[in-house]
Each structure stands twice: as C-alpha cells, then as structure tokens.
Backbone as CSV, one residue per row, in Angstrom:
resi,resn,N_x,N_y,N_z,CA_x,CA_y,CA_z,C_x,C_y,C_z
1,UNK,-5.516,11.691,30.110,-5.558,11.177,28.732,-4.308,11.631,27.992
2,UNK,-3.803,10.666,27.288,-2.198,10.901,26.632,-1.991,11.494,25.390
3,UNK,-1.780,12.364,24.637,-1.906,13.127,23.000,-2.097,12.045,22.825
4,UNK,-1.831,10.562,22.628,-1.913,10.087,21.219,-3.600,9.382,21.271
5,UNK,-4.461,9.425,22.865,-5.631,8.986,22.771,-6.596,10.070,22.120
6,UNK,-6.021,11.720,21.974,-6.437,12.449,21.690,-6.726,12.844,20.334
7,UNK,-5.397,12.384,19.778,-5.461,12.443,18.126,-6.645,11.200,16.834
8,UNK,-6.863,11.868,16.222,-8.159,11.277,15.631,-7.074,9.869,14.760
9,UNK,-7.449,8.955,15.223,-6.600,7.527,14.861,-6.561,7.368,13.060
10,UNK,-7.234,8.042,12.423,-7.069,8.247,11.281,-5.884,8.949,10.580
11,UNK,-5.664,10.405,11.648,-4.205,11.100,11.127,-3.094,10.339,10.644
12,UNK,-3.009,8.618,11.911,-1.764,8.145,11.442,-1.570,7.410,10.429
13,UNK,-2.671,6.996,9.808,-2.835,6.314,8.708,-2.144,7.410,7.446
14,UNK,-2.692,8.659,7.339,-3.035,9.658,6.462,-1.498,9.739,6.311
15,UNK,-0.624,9.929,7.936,1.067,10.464,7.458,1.274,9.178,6.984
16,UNK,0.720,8.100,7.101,1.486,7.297,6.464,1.215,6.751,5.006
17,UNK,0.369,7.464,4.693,0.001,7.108,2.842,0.676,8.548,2.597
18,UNK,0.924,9.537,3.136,1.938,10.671,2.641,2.969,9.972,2.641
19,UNK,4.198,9.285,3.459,5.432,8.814,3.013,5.156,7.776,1.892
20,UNK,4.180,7.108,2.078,3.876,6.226,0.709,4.283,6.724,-0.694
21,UNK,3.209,7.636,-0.458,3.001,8.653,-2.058,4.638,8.752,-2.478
22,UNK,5.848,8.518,-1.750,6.671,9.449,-2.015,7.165,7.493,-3.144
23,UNK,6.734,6.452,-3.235,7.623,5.766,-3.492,7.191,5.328,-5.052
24,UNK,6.566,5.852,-5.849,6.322,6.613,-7.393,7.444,7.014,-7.461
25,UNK,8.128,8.338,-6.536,8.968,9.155,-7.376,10.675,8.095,-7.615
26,UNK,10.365,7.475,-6.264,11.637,6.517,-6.080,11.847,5.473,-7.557
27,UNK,10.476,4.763,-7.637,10.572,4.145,-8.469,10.832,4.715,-9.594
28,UNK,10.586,6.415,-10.165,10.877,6.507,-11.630,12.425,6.610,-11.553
29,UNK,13.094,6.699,-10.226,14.626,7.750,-10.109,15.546,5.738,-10.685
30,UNK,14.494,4.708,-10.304,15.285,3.424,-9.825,15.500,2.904,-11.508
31,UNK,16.677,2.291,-11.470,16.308,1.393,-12.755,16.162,0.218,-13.018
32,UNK,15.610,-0.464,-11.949,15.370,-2.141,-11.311,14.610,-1.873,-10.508
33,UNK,13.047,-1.795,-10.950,11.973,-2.055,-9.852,11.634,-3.102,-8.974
34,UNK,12.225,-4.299,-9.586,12.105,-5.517,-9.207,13.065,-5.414,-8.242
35,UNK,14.280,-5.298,-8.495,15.399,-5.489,-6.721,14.821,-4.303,-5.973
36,UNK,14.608,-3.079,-6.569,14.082,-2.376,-5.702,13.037,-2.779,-4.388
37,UNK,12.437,-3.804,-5.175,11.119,-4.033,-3.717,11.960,-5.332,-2.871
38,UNK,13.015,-5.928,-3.897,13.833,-6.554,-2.733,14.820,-5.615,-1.733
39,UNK,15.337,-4.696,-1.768,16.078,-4.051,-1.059,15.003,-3.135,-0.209
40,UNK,14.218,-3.132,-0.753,13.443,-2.135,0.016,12.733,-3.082,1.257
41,UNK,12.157,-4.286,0.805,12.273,-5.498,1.718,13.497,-5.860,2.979
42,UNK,14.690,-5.715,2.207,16.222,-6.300,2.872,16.358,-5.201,4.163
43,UNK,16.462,-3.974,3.695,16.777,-2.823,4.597,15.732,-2.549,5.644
44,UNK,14.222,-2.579,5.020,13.661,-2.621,6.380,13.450,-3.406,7.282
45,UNK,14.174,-4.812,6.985,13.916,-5.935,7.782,15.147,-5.789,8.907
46,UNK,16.192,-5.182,8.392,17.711,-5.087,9.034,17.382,-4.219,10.184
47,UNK,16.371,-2.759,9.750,16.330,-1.932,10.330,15.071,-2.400,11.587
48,UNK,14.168,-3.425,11.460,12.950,-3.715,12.129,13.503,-4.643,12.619
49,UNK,14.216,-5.090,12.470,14.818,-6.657,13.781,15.454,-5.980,15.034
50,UNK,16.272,-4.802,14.842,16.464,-4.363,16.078,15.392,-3.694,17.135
51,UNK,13.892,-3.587,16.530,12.889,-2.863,17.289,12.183,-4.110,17.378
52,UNK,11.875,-5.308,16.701,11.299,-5.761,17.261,11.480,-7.338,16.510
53,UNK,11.354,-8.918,17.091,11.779,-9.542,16.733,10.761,-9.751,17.261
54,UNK,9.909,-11.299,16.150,8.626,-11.963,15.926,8.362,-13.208,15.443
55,UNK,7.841,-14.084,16.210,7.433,-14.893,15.327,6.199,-15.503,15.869
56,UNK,5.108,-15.068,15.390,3.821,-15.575,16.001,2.986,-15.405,14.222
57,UNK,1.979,-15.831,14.901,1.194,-15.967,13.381,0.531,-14.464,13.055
58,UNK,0.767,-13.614,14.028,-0.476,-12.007,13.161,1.123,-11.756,12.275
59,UNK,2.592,-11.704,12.583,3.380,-11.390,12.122,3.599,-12.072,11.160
60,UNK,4.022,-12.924,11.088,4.448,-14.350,10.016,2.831,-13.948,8.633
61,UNK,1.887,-13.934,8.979,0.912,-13.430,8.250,0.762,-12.467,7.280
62,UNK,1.006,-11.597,7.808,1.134,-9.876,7.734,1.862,-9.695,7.095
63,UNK,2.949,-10.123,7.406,4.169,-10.212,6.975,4.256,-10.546,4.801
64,UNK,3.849,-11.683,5.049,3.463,-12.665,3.758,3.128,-11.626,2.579
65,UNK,1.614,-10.836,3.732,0.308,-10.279,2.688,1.521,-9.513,2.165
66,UNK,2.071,-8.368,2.834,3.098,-7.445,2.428,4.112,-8.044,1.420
67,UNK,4.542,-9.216,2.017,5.825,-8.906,0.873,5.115,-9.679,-0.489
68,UNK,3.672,-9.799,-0.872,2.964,-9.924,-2.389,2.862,-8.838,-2.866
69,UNK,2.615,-8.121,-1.963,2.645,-6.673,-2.300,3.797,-5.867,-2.376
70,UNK,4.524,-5.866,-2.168,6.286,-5.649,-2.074,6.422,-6.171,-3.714
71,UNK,6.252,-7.989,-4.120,6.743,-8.253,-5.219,5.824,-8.143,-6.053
72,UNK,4.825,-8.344,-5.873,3.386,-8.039,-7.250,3.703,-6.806,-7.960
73,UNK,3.795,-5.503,-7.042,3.434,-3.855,-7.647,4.179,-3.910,-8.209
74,UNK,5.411,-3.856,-7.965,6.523,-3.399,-9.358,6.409,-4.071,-10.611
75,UNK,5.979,-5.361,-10.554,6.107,-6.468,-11.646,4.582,-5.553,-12.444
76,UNK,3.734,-5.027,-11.695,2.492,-4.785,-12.657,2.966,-3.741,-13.133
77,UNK,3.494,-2.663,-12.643,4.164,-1.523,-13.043,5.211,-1.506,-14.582
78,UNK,5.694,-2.537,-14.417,6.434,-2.764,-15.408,5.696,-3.568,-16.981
79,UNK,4.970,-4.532,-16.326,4.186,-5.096,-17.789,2.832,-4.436,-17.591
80,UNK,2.114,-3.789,-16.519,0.891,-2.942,-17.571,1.077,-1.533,-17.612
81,UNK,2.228,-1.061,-16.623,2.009,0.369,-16.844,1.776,0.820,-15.403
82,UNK,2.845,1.947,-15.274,2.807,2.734,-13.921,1.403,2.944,-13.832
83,UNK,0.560,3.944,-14.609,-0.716,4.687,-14.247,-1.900,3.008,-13.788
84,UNK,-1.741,2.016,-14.853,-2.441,1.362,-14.885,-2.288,0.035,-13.063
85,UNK,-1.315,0.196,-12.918,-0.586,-0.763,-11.892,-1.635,-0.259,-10.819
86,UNK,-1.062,1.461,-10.641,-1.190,2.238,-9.302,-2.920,2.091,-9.066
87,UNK,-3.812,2.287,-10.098,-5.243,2.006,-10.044,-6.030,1.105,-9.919
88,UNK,-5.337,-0.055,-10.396,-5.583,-1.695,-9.768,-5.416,-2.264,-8.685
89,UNK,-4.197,-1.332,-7.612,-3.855,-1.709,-6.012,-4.914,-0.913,-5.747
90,UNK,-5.759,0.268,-5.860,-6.343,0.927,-5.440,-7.900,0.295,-5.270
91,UNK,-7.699,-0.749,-5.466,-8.558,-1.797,-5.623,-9.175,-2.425,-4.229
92,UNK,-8.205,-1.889,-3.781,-7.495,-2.766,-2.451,-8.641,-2.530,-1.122
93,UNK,-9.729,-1.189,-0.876,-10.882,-1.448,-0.028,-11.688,-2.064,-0.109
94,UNK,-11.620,-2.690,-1.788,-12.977,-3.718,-2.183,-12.736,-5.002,-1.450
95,UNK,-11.431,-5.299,-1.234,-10.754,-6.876,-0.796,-10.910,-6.871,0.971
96,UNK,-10.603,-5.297,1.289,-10.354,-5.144,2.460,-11.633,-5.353,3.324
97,UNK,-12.660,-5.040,2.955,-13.809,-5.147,3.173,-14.498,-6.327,3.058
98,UNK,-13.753,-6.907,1.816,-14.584,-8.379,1.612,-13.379,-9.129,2.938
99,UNK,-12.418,-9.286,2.992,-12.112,-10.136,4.356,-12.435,-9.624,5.243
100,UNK,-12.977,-8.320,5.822,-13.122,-7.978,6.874,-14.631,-8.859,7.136
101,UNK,-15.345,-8.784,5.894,-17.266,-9.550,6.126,-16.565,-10.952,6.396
102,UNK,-15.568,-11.543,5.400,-15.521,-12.786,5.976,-14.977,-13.332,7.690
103,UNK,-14.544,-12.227,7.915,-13.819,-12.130,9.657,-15.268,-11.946,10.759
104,UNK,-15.929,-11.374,9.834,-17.132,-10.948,10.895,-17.798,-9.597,10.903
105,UNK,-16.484,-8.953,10.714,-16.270,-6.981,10.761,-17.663,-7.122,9.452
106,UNK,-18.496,-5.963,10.099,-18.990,-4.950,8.919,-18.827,-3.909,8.667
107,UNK,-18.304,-3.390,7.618,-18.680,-2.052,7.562,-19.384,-1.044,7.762
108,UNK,-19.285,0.103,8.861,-20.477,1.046,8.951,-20.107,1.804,7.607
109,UNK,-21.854,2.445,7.828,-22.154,3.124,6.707,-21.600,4.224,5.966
110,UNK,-20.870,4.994,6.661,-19.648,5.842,6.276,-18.745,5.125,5.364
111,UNK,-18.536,3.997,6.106,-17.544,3.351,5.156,-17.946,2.791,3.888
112,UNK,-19.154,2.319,3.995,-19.860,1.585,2.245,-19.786,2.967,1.530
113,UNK,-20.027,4.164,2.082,-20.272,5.325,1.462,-18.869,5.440,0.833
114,UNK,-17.908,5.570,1.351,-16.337,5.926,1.214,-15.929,5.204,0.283
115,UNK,-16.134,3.921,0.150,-15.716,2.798,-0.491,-16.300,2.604,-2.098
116,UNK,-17.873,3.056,-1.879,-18.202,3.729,-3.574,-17.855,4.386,-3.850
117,UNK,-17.581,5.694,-3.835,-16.853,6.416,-4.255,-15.775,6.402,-4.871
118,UNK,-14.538,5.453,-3.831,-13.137,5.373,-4.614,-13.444,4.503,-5.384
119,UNK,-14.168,3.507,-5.627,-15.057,2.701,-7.198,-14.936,3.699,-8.176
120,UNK,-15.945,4.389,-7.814,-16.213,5.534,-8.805,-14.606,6.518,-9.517
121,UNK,-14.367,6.755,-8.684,-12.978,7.075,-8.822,-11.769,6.688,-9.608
122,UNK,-11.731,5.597,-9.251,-11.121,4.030,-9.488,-11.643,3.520,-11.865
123,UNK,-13.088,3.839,-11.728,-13.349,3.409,-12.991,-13.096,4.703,-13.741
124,UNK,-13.217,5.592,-13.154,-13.078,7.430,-13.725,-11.613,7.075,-14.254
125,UNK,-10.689,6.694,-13.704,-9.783,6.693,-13.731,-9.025,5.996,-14.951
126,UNK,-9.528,4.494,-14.399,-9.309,2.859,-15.119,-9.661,3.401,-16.576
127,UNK,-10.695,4.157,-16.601,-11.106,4.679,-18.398,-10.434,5.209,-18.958
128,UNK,-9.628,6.092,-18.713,-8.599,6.595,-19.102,-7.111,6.196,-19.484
129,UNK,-7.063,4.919,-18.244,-5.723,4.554,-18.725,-5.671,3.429,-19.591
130,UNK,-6.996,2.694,-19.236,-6.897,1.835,-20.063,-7.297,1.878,-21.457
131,UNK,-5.949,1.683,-22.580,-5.778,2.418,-24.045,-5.535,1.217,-24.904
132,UNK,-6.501,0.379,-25.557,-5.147,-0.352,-26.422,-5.289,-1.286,-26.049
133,UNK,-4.145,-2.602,-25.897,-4.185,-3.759,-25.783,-3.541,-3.544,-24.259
134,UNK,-3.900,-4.537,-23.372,-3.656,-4.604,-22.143,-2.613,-6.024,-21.836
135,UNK,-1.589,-5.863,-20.805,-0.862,-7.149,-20.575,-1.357,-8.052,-19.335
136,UNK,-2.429,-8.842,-20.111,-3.153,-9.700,-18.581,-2.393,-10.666,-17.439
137,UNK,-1.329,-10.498,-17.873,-0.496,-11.191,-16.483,0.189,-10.200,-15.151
138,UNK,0.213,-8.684,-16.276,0.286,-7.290,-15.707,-0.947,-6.889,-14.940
139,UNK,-1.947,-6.891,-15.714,-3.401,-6.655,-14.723,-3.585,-7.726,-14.016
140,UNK,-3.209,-8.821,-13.633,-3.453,-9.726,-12.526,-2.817,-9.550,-11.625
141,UNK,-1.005,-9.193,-11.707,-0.264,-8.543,-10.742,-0.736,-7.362,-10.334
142,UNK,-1.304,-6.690,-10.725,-1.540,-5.497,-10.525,-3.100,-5.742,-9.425
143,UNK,-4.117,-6.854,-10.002,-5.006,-6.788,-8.866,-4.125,-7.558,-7.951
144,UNK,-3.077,-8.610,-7.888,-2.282,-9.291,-6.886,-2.135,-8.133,-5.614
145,UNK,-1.729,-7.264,-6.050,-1.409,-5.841,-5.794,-2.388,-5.502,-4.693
146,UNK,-3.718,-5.114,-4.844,-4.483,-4.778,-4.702,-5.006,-5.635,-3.297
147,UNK,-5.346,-6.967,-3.888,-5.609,-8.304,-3.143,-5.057,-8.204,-1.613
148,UNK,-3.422,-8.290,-2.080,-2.837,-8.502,-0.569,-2.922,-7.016,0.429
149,UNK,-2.411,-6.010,-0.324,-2.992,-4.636,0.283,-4.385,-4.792,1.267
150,UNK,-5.391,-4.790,0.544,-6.534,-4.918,1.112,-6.540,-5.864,2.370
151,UNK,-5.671,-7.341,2.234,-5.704,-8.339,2.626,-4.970,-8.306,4.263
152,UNK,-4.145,-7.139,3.788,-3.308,-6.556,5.148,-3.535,-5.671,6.032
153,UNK,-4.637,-4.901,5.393,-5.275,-3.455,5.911,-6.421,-4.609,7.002
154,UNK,-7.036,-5.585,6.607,-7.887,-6.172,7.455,-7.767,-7.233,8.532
155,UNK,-6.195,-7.887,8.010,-5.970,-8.658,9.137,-5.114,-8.140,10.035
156,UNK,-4.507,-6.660,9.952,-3.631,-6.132,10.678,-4.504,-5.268,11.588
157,UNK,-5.436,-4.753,11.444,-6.276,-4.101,12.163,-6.655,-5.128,13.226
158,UNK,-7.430,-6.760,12.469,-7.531,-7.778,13.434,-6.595,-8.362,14.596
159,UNK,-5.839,-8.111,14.385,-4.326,-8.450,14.998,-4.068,-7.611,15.994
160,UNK,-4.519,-5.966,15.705,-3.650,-5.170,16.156,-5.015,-4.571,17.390
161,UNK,-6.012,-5.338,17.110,-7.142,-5.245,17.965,-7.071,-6.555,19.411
162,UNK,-6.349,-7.294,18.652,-6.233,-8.177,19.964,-4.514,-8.379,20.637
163,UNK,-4.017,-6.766,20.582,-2.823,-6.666,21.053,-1.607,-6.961,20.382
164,UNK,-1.507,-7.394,18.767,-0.403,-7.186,18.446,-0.255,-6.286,17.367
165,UNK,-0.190,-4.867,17.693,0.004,-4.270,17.073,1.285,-4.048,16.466
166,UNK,2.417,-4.389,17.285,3.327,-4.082,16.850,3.760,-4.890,16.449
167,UNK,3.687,-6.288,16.860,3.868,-7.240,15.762,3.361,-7.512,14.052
168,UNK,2.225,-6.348,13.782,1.857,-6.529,12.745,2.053,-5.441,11.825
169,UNK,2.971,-4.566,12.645,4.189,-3.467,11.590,5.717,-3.910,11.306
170,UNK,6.423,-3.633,12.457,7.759,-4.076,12.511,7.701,-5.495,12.525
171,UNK,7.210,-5.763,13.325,7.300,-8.010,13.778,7.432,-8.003,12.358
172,UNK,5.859,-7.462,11.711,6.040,-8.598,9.883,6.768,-7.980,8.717
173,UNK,7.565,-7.007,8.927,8.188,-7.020,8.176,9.348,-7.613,7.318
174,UNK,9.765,-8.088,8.730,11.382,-9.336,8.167,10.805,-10.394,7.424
175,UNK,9.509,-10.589,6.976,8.600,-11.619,6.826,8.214,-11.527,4.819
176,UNK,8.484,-10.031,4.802,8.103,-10.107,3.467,9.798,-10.301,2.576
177,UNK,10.501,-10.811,3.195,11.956,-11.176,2.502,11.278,-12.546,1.717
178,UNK,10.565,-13.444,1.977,10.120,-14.865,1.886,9.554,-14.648,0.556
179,UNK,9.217,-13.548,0.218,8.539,-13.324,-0.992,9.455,-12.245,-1.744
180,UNK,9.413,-11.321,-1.430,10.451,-10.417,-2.743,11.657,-11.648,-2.634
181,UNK,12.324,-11.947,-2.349,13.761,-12.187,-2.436,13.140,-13.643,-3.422
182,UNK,12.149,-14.716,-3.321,12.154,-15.368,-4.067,11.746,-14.671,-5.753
183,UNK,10.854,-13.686,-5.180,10.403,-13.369,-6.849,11.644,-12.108,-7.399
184,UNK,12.582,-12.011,-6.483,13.544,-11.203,-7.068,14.450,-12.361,-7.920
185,UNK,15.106,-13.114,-7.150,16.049,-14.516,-7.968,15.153,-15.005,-8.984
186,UNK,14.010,-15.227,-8.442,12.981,-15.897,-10.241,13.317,-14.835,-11.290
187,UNK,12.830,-13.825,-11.224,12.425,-12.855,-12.112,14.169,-12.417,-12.612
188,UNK,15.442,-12.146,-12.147,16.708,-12.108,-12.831,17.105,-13.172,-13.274
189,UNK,16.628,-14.634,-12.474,17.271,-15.893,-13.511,16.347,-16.025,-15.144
190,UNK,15.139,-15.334,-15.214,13.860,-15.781,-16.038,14.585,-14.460,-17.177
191,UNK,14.837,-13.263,-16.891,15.417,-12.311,-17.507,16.685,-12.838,-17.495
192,UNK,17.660,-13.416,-17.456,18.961,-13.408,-16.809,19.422,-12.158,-16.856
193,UNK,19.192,-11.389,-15.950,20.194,-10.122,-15.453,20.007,-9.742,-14.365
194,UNK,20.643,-10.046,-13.252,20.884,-9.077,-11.825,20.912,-7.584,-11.810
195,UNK,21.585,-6.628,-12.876,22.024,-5.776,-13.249,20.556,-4.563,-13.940
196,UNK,20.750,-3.000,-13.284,21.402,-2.583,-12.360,21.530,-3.222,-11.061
197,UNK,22.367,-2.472,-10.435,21.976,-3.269,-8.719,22.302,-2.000,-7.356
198,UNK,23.215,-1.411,-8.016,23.401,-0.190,-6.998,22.851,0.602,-6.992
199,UNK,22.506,1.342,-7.997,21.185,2.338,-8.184,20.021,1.983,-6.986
200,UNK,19.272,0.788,-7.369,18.107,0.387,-6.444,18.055,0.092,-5.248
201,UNK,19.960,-0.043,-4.952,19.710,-0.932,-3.768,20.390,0.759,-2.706
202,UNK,20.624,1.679,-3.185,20.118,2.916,-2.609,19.193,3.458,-2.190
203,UNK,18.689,3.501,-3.527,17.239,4.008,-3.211,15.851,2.843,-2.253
204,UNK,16.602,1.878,-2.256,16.039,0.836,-1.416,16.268,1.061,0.346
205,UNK,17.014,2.123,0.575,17.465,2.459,1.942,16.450,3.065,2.030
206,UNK,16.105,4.243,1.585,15.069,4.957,1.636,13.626,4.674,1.881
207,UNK,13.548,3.586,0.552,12.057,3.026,0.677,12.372,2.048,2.016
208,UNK,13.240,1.129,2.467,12.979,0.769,3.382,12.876,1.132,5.167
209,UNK,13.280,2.494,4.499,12.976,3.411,6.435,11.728,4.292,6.014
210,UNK,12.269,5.014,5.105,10.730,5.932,5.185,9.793,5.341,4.884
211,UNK,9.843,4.327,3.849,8.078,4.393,3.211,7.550,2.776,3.742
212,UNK,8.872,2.402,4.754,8.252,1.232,5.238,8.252,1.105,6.571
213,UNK,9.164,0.990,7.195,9.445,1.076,8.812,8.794,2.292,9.675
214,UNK,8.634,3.058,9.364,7.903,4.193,9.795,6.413,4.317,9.478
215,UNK,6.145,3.978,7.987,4.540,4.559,8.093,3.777,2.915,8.152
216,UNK,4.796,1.878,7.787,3.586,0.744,8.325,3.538,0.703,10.045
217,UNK,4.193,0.877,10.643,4.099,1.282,11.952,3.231,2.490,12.680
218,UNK,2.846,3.491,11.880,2.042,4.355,11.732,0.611,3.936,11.584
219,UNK,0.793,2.999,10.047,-0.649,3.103,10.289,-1.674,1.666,11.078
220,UNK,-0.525,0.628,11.733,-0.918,-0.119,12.837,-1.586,0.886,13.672
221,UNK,-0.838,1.959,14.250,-1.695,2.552,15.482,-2.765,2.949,14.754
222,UNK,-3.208,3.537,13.592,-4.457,4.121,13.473,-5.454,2.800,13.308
223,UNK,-5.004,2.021,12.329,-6.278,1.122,12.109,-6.603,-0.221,13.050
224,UNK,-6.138,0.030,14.207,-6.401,-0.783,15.034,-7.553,0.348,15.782
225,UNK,-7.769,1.114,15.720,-8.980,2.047,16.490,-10.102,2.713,14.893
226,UNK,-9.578,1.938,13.696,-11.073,2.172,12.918,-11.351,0.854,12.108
227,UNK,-12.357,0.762,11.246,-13.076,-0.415,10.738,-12.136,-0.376,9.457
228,UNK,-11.832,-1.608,8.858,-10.816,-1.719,7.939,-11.305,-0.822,6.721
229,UNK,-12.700,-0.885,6.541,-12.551,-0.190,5.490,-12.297,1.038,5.123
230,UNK,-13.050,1.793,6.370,-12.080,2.868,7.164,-10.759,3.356,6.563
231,UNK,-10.075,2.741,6.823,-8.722,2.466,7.255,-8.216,2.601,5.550
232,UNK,-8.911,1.535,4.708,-8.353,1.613,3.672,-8.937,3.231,2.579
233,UNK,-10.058,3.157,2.719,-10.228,4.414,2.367,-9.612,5.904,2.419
234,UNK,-9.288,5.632,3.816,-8.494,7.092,4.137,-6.733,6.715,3.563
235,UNK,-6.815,5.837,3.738,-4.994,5.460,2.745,-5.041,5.973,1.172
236,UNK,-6.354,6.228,0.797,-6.375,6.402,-0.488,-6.066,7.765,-0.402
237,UNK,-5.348,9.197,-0.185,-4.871,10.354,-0.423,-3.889,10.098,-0.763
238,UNK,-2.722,8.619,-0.611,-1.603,8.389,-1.282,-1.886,9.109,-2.748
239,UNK,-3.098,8.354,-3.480,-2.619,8.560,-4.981,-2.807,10.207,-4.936
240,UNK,-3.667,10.593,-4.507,-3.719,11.967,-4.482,-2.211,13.067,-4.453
241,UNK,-1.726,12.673,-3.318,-0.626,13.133,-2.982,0.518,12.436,-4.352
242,UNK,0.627,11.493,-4.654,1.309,10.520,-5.816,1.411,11.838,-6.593
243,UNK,0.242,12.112,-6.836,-0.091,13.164,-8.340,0.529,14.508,-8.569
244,UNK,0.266,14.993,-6.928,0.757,16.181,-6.670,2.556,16.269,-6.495
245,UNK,3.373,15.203,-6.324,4.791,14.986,-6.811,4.638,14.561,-8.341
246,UNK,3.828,14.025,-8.453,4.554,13.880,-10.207,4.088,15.114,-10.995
247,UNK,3.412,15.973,-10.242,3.248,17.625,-11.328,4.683,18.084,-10.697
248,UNK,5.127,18.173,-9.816,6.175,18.657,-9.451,7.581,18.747,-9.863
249,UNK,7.784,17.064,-9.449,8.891,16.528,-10.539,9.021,16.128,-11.817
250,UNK,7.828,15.926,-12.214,7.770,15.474,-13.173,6.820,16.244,-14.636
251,UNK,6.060,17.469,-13.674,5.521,18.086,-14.884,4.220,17.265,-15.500
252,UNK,3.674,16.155,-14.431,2.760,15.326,-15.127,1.468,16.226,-14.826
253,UNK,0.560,16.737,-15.777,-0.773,17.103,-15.202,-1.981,16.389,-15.690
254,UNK,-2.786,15.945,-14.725,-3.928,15.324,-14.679,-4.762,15.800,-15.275
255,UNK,-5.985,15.065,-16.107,-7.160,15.943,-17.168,-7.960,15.935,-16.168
256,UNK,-8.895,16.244,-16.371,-10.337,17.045,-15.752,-11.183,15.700,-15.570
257,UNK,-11.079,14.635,-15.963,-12.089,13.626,-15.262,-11.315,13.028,-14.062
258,UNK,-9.649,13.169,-14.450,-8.922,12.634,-13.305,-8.800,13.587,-12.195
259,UNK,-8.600,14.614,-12.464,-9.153,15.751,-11.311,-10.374,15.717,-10.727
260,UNK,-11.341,14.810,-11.219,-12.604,14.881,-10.927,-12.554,13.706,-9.736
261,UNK,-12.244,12.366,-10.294,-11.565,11.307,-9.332,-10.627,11.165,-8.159
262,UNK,-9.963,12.505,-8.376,-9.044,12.867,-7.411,-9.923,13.706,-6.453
263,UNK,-11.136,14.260,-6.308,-11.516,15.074,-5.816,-12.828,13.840,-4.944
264,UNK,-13.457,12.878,-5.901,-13.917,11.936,-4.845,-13.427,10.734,-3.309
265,UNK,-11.824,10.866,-4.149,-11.092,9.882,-3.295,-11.213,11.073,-1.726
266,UNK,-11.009,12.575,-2.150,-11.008,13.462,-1.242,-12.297,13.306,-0.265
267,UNK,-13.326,13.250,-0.586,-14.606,13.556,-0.426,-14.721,11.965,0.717
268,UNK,-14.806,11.205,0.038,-14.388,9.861,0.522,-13.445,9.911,1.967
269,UNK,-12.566,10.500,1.952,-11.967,10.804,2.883,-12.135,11.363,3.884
270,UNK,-12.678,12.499,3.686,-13.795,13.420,4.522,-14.674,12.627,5.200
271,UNK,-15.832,11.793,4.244,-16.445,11.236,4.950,-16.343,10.239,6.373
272,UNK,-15.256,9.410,5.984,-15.240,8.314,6.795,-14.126,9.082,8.059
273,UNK,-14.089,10.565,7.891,-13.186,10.804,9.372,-13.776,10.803,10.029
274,UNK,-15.329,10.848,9.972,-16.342,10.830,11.123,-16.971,9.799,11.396
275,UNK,-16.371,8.520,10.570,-16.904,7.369,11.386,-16.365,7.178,12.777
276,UNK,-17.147,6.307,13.568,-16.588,6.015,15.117,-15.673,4.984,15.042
277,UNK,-14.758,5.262,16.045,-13.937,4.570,16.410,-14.112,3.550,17.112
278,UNK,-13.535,2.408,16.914,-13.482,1.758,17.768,-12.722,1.618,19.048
C-alpha cells in the first residue's frame, strides 16, 4: 500500500483550503480585484498547459464552474463587501449537495450533520455583517460565488470518480480564461479603466501557482475518495484560517459570536473526518 492510499483523503483537501485562505491577504495587498482573478486565471493556465492539456467535457466543465468563480468573487467583494462576499461563497455545501442529490450522490449522515452546522455558522455570521443597506447585484455575485464553488466541488469529485481526475484540476483550468478574461474586458470597458495593471498582475503569479495550480490539484485527489459534501465541508477551515491571517496582518479581531461560528465550522470538520470513504 502506497503513503498516499494511507493518508486520510480529506488532508488534501484541508492543505488545499490552507493555500486558499492565503488569497484574502492577496486581494487586500491588490488594487484591481477584477484583473486580479484574470491574471490569476492567465498564469495558472500558462503554468497547467505544460502538465496537462485537455479537452473533454469533465475539463471544459469544471473548468467553466471555476472560472464563475474566479469572476463572480471579486466582483461581490467589491460591491457588497469583503466580509459579506466571503460568507455568501460559503454557501457553497448547500449547492454542493443539492447537485450532488440531483447526480444521484446522497449525503451520509455525517455530512447532513456537517453541513448544518456551517448554516448555522454561515447565519451567525451573515448577522453580523449584514448592516444597513445591502448591494443586491453584490449579494447575487456573491451567491454566483457560492453556486459555482459548490457546483465544482460535486462535479469534480464526479469526474474524478470515473478517472479524470486530473483532468478536473489542471485539464480545467485553462478553461476558466473563457470567463474571467470576458468579465475582465466587460467590467474595464463598463468602468473604462484597465488601470492598475502591474500591481495585480504580480500578485496574480502567486494566486495562480499557489492558490490555484497546486491546491485545486490537491483537492481532486481528496474528493474523489469522499462524498461532495464531505468534501465541501472540510474546505470550510479556509475561512477559519482567512481569519487567523487577517489578525495577523491585519490586526482584524473577530467578536465572540464570530468566534463562536468559527468554532462550529471546526466541529463540522471534525465530524465529517470520520465519514467513509469512498
């Protein structure tokens, strides 16, 4: 038996919502969130064509869900609000779960368990940020957000269960250019400004090796051996980890109901490491 049949298929998910967490801090350093998710798109596609070149439908697919999610988040980030954006993708096991019932997949019970919780979590949360008047084209991007996330966590597992796993990390990545790069040109001709452009398209190197080429490839191997919802649940220590860099760099500290929410997403987590594998 080889280490990696040995390791609990969840770990790789987990390192890979840790490099996640790290792309908050990117975005506060960027000053164009919007090219940002295009460069961050551009570079990992440059960097994923030499590992693997695709064109079948789990990739071309996959691909898609990602790059809505690539162009949705930043756009919600910007018209409703970082805190408010990040809690609306988090949305994303409710969706994951609902395509997984429509695929066939059910959720075991660990996982319905896991999945209330980050609800719970999720509204603990949503109460707090939501202050005031809200920008509803921002909270729609922001569940957009959420939608395709979820939407990718379930058909990539499907995919990656009937052998293309690797087509449904690297293969789909060159795939989400089809989408940032159009909603990047919409969104500077609609603003007219291209500008910044070097700033982001730095820090777009980054997001496109670490927080893309590496941990979506990561967490293909795990969630092809658990149940999507699974899968999406345990991705949820991103925000956790999110939090714990922005006290860092940023001096941000969380109140006591959000510490409280942060401590179910944990719990949640816990739980579903002991669901079975598939």
């Amino acid at each position: 038996m080889n280490n990696r049949s040995k390791l609990w298929p969840g770990f790789y998910i987990m390192m890979a919502a840790a490099l996640w967490s790290t792309i908050g801090v990117v975005s506060m350093y960027s000053a164009n969130p919007i090219m940002l998710g295009l460069f961050r798109s551009l570079f990992a596609s440059l960097v994923s064509l030499f590992i693997r070149r695709s064109l079948n439908k789990a990739s071309v697919i996959t691909g898609i869900a990602l790059g809505v999610l690539f162009a949705a988040y930043p756009i919600a980030a910007v018209m409703a609000g970082v805190g408010l954006a990040a809690f609306l993708l988090y949305t994303a096991p409710l969706w994951a779960t609902l395509v997984a019932l429509v695929m066939g997949e059910k959720p075991g019970r660990r996982g319905v368990i896991g999945v209330s919780l980050v609800i719970i979590a999720i509204v603990l949360i949503g109460a707090q940020t939501i202050k005031g008047s809200i920008n509803m084209i921002g909270v729609f991007m922001g569940l957009l957000s959420g939608i395709s996330y979820g939407s990718y966590i379930a058909l990539a597992r499907r995919f990656a269960k009937m052998g293309n796993e690797v087509d449904v990390s690297w293969g789909a990545i060159p795939y989400t250019l089809v989408v940032t790069a159009l909603t990047a040109i919409a969104y500077s001709i609609i603003m007219n400004s291209w500008r910044p452009i070097v700033r982001p398209a730095l820090w777009g190197i980054y997001l496109g090796i670490v927080t893309t080429v590496i941990p979506y490839r990561l967490f293909a191997m795990g969630v092809s051996r658990v149940r999507a919802s699974t899968a999406s649940v345990i991705a949820t220590v991103e925000p956790v980890l999110a939090a714990l860099w922005g006290f860092l760099f940023f001096k941000q500290i969380p109140t006591a109901l959000t510490l409280i929410a942060y401590a179910l997403i944990m719990v949640a987590s816990i739980i579903v490491s002991f669901e079975e594998t598939q």
